[in-house]
C-alpha positions in Angstrom: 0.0 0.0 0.0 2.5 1.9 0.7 3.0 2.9 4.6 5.8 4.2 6.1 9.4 2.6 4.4 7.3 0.7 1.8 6.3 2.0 -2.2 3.1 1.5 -3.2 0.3 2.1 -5.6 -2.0 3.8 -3.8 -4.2 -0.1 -3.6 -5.4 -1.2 0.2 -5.1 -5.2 -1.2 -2.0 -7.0 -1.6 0.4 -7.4 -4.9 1.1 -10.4 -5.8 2.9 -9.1 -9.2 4.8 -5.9 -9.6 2.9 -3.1 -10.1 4.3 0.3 -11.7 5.8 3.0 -8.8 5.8 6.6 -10.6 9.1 8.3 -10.5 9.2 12.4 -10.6 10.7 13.7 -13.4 11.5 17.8 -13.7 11.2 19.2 -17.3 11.6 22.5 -16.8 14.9 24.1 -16.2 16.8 26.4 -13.3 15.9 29.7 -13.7 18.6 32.9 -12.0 20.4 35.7 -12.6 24.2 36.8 -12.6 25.4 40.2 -11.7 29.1 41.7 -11.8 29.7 43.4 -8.5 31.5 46.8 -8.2 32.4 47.3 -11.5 34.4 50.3 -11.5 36.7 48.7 -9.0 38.7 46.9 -12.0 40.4 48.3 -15.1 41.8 46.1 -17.8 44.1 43.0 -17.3 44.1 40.0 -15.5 41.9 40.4 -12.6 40.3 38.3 -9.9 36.2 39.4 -10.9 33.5 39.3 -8.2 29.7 37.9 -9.3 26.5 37.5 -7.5 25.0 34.2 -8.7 21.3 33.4 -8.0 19.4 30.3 -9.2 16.1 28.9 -8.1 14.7 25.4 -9.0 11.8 22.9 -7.9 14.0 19.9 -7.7 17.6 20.9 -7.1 20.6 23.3 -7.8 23.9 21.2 -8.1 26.1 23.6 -10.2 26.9 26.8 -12.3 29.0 27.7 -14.7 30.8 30.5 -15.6 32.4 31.5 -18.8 33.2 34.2 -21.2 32.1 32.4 -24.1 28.0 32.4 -24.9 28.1 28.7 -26.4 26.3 26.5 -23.9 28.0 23.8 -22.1 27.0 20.3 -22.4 25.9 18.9 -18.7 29.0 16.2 -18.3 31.6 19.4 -18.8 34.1 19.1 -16.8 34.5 23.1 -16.1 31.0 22.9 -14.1 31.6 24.2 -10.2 29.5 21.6 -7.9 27.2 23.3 -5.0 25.5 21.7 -2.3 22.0 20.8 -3.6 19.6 23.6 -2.7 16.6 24.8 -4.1 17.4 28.4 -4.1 20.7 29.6 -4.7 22.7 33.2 -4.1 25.9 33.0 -3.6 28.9 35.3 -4.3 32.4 33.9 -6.6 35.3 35.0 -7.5 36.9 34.1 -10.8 40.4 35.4 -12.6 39.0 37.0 -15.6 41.5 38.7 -18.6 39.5 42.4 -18.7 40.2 43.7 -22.0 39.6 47.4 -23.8 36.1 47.6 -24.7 33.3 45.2 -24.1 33.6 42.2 -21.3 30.7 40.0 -21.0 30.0 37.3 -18.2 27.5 33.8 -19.0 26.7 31.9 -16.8 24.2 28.8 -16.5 22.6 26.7 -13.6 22.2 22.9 -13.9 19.7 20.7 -11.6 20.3 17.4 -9.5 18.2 15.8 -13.2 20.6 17.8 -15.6 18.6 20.6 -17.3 20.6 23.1 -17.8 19.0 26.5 -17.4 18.9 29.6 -20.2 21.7 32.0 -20.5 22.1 34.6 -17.9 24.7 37.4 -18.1 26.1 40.7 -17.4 28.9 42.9 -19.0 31.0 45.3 -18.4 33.0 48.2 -20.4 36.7 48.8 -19.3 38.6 51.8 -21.1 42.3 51.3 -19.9 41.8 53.0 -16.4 38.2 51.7 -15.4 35.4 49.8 -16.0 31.6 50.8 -15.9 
């Protein structure tokens, strides 16, 4: 039936045969947001980048990933950063980050304890040789 321990179908009588146990499945994808903090605290050249990261999900969070390239990453990449599962996510990161002249942008994406990777979230920045805005 399906008391405490036990699966079930939902029946009161006994099984004799196996009977089909639904699993959950999750379809739909993380959902979040990424954010450069302080950006006029860098200027151009190597530099260790600060980002707010939040993600939300109805199963589970398990890992971002953050790039400067918009292609999206398959969900066995090894360049994924685990997090401990959570439903809602906000966490702040670091990352070393080459700041060029012009235009910088930041992608990241979320993936979820079933793999679905999220959309494409990002943020930019423009550096001149002496700041960023």
């Amino acid at each position: 039936y399906g008391s405490t321990f036990q699966l079930g179908n939902g029946s009161t009588s006994s099984q004799s045969t196996p009977v089909l146990v639904a699993g959950y499945t999750d379809q739909s994808a993380p959902t979040g947001s990424v954010s450069i903090n302080n950006k006029s605290s860098y200027s151009t050249g190597y530099k260790t980048v600060s980002f707010t990261l939040t993600a939300a999900d109805s199963t589970a969070i398990v890992g971002y990933y953050l790039s400067t390239s918009s292609s999206t990453p398959s969900s066995s990449s090894s360049s994924w950063t685990s997090v401990s599962e959570t439903t809602s996510l906000s966490e702040t990161v670091t990352s070393s980050k080459y700041l060029s002249s012009g235009n910088n942008n930041f992608y990241v994406w979320y993936k979820d304890v079933l793999e679905n990777i999220s959309a494409q979230y990002t943020d930019s920045m423009y550096c001149s040789s002496s700041s960023c805005y």
